[in-house]
N, C-alpha and C positions, 0 to 999 in steps of 0.2 A: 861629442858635442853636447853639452850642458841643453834641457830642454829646458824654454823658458816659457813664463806666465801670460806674459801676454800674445805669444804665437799660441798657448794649449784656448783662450780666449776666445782668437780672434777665429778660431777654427770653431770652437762651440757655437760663437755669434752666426758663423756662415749655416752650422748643418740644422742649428734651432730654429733659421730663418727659412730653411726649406723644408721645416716639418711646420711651418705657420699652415700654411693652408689644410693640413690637416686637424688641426688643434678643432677649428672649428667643425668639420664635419663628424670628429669624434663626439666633440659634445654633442651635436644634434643626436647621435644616435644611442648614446648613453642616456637622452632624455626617455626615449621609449622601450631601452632594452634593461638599462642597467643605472637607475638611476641614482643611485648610491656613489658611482665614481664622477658623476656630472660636475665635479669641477676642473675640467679640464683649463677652458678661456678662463673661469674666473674661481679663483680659491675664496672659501667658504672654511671657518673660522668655527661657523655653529651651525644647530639644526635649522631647515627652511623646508617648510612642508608644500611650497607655493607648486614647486613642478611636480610633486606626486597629484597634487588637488587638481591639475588637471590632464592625468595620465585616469581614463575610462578603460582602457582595455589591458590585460595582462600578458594576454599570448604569445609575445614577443620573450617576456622577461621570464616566462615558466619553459620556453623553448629552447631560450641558451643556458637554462638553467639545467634542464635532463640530456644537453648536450655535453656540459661538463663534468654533469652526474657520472654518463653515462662513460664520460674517457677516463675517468677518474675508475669506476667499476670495472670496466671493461678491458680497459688499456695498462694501466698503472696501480691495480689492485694490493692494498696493506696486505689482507689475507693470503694469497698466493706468492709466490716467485713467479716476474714477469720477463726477466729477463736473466742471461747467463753470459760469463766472461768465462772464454773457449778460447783456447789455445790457438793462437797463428797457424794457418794453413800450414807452415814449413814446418814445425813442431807437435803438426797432430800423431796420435799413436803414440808418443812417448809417455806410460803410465799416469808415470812419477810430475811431469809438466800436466796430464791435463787434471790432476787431482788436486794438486795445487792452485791450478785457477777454479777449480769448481769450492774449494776450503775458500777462496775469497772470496767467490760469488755470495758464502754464503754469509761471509763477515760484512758485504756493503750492504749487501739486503737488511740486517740486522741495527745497523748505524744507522742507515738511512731512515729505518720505522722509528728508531729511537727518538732523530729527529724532527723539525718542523716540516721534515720535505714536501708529508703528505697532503698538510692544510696549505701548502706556498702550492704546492702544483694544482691544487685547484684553481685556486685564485688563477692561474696562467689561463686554465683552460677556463673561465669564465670571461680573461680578457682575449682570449685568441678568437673565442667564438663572437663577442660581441665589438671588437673592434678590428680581430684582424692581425693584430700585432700584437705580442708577451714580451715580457721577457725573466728572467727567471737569473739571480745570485747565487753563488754556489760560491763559500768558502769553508776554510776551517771553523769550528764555534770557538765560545772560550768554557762553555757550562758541556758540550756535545763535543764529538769528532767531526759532525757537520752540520752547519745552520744555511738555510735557504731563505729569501727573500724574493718574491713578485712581487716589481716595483711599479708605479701605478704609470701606466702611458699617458703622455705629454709629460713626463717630467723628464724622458730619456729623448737623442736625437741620435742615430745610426748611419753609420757609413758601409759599402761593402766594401769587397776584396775582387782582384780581378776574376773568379768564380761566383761571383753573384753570393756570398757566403756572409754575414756578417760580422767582421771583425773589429770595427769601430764604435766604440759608445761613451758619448758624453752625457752624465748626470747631472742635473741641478734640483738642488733641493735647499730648505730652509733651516739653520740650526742656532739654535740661542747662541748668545755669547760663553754662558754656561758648559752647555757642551763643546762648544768647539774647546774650550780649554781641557775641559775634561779628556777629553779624546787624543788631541795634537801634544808634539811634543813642544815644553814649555820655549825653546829656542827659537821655534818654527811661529809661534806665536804672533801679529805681527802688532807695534805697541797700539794703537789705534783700538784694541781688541782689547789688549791690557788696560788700554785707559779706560773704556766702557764699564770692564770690571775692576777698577778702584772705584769707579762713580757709583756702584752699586745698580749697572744698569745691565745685571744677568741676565736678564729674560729676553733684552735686543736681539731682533732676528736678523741674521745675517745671510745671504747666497752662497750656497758652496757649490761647487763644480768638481766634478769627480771624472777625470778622463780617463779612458781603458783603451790600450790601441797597440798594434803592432812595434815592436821596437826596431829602428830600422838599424842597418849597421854601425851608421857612422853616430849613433847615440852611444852605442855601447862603450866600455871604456876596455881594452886588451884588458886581460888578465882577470879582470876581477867574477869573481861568481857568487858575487851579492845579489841583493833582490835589485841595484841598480841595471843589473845586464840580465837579466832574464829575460822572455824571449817579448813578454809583453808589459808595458809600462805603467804603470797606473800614478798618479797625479792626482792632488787633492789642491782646488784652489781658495781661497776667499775671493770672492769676488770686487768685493767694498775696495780693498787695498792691493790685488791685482799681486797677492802673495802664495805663491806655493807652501803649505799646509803638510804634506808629507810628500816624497817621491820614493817609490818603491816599485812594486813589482811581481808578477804572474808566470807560474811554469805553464798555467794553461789560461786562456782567456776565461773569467770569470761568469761573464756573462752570458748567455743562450738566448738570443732573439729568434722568435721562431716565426713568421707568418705562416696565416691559412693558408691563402696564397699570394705568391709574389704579384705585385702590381705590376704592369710592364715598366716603366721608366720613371721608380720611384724605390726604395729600400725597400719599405713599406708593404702592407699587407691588402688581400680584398678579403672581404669577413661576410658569411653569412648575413649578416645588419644590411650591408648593401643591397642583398634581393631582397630583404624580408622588408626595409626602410618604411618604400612605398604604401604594402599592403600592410605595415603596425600605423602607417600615419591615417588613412581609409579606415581599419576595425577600430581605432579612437575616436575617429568622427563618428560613426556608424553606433558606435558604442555609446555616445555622449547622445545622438538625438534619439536615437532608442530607449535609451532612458528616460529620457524627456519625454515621450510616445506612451511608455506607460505607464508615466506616473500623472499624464492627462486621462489616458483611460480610464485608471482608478479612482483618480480625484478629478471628473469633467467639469471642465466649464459649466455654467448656469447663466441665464437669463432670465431677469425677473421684471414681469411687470411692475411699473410704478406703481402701483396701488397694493404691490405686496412688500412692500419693504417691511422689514423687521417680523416678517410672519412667518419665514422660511424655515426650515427646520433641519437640520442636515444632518443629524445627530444617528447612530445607529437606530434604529423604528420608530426615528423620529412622523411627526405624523404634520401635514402641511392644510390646509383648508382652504380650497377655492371658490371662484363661483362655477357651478354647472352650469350657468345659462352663458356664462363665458367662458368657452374652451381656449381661447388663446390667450384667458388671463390667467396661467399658469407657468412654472418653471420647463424650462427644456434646456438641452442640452444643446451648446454648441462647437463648432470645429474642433471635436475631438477626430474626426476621421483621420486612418493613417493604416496601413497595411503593416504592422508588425512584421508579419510573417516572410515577405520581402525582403524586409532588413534584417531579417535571421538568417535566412539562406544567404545574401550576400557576405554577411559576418561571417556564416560558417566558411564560407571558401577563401575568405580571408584569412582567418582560421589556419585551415590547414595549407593556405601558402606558404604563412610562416612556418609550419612546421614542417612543411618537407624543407624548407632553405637551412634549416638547423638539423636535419636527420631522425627528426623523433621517432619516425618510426623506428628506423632501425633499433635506437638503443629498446624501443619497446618492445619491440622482438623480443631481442636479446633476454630482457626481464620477462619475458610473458612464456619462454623458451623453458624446457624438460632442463633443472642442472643436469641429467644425467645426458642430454641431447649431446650427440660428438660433433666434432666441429665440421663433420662431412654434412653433419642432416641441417646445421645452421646456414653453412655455407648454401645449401638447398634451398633454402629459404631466403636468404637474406641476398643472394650475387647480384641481384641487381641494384640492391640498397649498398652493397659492400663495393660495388666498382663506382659509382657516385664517390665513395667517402675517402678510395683509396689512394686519391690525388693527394690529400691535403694529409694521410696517416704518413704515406712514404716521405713526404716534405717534413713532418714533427719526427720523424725519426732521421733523418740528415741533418737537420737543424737543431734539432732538442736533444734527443735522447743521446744520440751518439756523443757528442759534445759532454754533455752532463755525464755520462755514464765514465766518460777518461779522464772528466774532471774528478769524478769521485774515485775512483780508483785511485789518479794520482796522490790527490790528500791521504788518503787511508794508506798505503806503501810510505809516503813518507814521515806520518805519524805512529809506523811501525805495527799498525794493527793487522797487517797480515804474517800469517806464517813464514818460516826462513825460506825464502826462495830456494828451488832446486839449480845447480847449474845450466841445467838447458835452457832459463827463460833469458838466462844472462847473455845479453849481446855487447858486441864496442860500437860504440857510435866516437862521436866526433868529439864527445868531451869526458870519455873513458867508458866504463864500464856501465851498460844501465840496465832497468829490465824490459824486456819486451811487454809491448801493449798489447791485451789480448782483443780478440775479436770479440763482437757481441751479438748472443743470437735472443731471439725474443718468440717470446712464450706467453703474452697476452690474448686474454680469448680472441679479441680482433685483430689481434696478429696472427691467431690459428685459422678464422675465420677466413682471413683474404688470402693463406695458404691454400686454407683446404679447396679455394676455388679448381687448383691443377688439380685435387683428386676428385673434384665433381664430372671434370673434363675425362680422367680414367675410368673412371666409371661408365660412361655415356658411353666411351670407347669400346670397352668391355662387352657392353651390352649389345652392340652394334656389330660385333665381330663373332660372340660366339656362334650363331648360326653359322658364320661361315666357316667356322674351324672345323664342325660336323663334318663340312664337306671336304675342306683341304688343309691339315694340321699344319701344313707348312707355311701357313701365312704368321702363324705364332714367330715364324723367324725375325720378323720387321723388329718387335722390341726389345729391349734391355730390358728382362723384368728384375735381373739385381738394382739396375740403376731404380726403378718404377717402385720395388717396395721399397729400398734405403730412403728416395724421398720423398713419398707418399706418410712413408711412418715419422719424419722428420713436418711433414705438413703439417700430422695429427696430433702432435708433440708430445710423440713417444721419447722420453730420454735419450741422449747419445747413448749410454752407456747401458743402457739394454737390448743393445744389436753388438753381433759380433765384429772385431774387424775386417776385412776385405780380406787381411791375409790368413786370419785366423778359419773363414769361410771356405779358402782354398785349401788351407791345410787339410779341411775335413772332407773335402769333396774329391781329393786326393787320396787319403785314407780311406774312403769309400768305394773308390774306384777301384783301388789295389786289393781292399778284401774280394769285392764283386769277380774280379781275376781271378783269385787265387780260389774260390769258392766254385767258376766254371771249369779251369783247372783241375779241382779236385773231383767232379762231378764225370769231368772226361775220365778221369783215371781210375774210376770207380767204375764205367763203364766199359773201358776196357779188358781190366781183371775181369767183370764179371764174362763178358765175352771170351776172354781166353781161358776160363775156366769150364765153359760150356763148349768149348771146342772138343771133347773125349764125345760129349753127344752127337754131335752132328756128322751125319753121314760124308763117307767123304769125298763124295760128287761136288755139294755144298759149300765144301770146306773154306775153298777161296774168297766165297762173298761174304762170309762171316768176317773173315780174316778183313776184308775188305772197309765193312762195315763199320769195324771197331778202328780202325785206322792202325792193323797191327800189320806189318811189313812179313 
């Protein structure tokens, strides 16, 4: 069934109208957090300096700023590999497959720095933390193998899936006449658009709608395995003339909406800005009359007597002349009174409200932390600041990373940038031959960090137990310490592939075992001979217990 224009519409109108009441609380908090993206309710064309002139405090804006510094260094680092595409569980141990996915690990890692990804994931993590909700483009380039976009919230409206997951998203944005011809194919055109540009009226901005969404079946058409049956649909509208623009199509959904966290009964995100709201709207009042406070203290009020006018002198060593037989016919200072120091201690706890609601400490750890520190003496440090943050890391990795990491894979395989597959990644699915999607493990310092917490937990253990083992070795029995180091050293992100295999371990503890035999074996038989060669000595009263002794019959 043909998808039409004005049903892809009337669905954008419904899910735009239940991101309205969001529209403005985002702006509210862009004014104090982020105020560069502040046109959310109202687009803005040019510079207006009116809501910085009255933003007094910063705290807020340097807060989610070392927030997304800090996941940008921390999490999704240029410098390192933070992540690794590892062989399906059913296929681990086969060489030849996991060397092939670790050859691609190292081709997306390489694409990905090449491209914009690193400056667009910031941008996410500046809007994740100050609104709550990102979202984040991932296709092919036409200059790169992959170009990223973090598109600016309120111009997007999302739908879920029956897992609470994102899989719905409609776009609106504004495109000259110019472009849209530029772009669309001239057929798709619709004449309305064409008449604009004969009139010479290129620069007319127009609404376009761009919808991203599950294909259901009965859209698909049998047979075909064009971009119109793919498994997700994309749609580009005009809105002015209620004309579809291109229809095409996604092997993987494009888009990555990630929340901090899930709101209860809304797509929607709840964002650090929420708690911190309050106390940035307090430190800017607090900030603005404190200011005011001492810039009376410095420059105080005066009162002057009528009879001194124009004799005052205010001047650095400036010099004033009164009468001495009249003391009260002189300058004084009035209501300057005020307790400064009040209003700094409140500032300061304002202060650091906001900064715990955004993590600063942590990432300052983090920075303030030995490179050489391992992720056990971090995790030491940090487990209490790392189980705070770790709600909202395991949510950006179900929602973000994983998504994005098979979206890239995908494109890179089918632009041929990886090596010739082995047969083993090859499996049949449902529409012939394809390759298997690898698992993904992660390797970011705060993904070693909220590991290393189980080896702060063995450790503690360790310590707790060895006295007792002085006493009774047999309590050693309770653990699996194969299982304890294999994922203790996978916590600390020791390479897979600098630990033996399981079977390869047994081989040797097998072969170990057999020499150790064969070695008391020989040690009996050494003992023997030398025993039944000292049989001519010993008397032969004796004779039996020798004989006895040696185990010779």
């Amino acid at each position: 069934m043909a998808l039409e224009a004005k049903d892809i519409l009337d669905r954008w109108g419904v899910l735009k109208g239940q991101r309205s009441t969001w529209d403005s609380f985002w702006q509210d908090i862009a004014d104090y957090v982020m105020p560069r993206k502040g046109e959310i309710t109202e687009k803005m064309y040019h510079p207006d300096t009116i809501k910085q002139d009255r933003l007094y405090d910063s705290t807020a804006i340097r807060a989610n700023q070392v927030l997304a510094n800090g996941q940008l260094t921390w999490m999704t680092p240029l410098e390192t590999p933070w992540f690794a595409f590892e062989a399906p569980y059913e296929m681990k141990g086969d060489d030849e497959v996991d060397i092939w996915y670790q050859e691609c690990t190292t081709i997306a890692l390489l694409e990905m720095a090449r491209s914009n990804f690193y400056s667009e994931i910031h941008e996410l993590y500046l809007d994740r933390g100050c609104f709550g909700t990102a979202m984040l483009y991932c296709e092919a380039g036409y200059k790169k193998a992959l170009h990223f976009e973090c598109h600016e919230v309120g111009t997007y409206s999302i739908a879920e899936d029956d897992e609470k997951l994102v899989d719905t998203v409609y776009r609106d944005f504004e495109w000259t006449v110019r472009q849209i011809i530029q772009h669309f194919p001239d057929e798709n055109i619709p004449d309305e658009v064409k008449k604009l540009a004969k009139e010479g009226k290129v620069d007319e901005r127009r609404t376009i709608v761009h919808g991203v969404f599950p294909r259901q079946e009965s859209d698909k058409e049998w047979g075909r395995r064009d971009a119109i049956s793919k498994p997700f649909a994309s749609i580009y509208i005009d809105k002015q003339s209620q004309s579809i623009l291109l229809e095409s199509g996604y092997d993987e959904n494009p888009y990555m909406v990630t929340r901090y966290l899930r709101w209860q009964h809304s797509p929607y995100g709840y964002c650090p800005s929420w708690t911190a709201l309050p106390d940035a709207r307090q430190a800017n009042f607090l900030e603005q009359h404190m200011d005011a406070l001492a810039e009376l203290q410095a420059f105080p009020r005066l009162l002057y007597p009528s009879g001194m006018e124009g004799t005052v002198d205010l001047r650095a060593a400036g010099v004033t002349y009164f009468d001495a037989h009249n003391p009260q016919a002189k300058p004084e200072e009035w209501g300057t009174q005020g307790r400064y120091d009040i209003g700094l201690d409140r500032s300061e706890r304002k202060r650091k409200a906001i900064n715990d609601a955004y993590h600063v400490d942590l990432f300052q750890m983090f920075s303030n932390t030995d490179k050489e520190m391992t992720a056990r003496e971090v995790g030491e440090r940090a487990s209490e600041k790392l189980i705070q943050f770790s709600p909202t890391f395991a949510r950006m990795t179900t929602e973000l990373y994983n998504p994005l990491l098979s979206r890239v894979f995908g494109l890179l395989l089918r632009q041929g940038k990886f090596p010739e597959p082995p047969e083993g990644v090859i499996v049949e699915s449902a529409e012939g031959l394809a390759i298997q999607l690898p698992e993904v493990g992660y390797s970011s310092r705060i993904a070693l960090a909220i590991k290393g917490l189980e080896n702060n937990a063995l450790f503690r253990q360790l310590e707790m137990i060895m006295p007792i083992l002085q006493l009774d070795q047999s309590v050693a029995d309770n653990y699996d310490f194969d299982t304890i180091v294999r994922e203790a050293s996978r916590n600390d992100g020791l390479p897979p592939n600098w630990m033996k295999k399981q079977d390869e371990v047994q081989k040797i503890r097998e072969k170990r075992e057999a020499q150790l035999q064969k070695q008391m074996e020989a040690e009996q038989a050494a003992q023997s001979a030398q025993a039944i060669q000292s049989v001519g000595n010993v008397p032969p009263e004796n004779l039996a217990n020798v004989m006895n002794m040696a185990g010779v019959g």
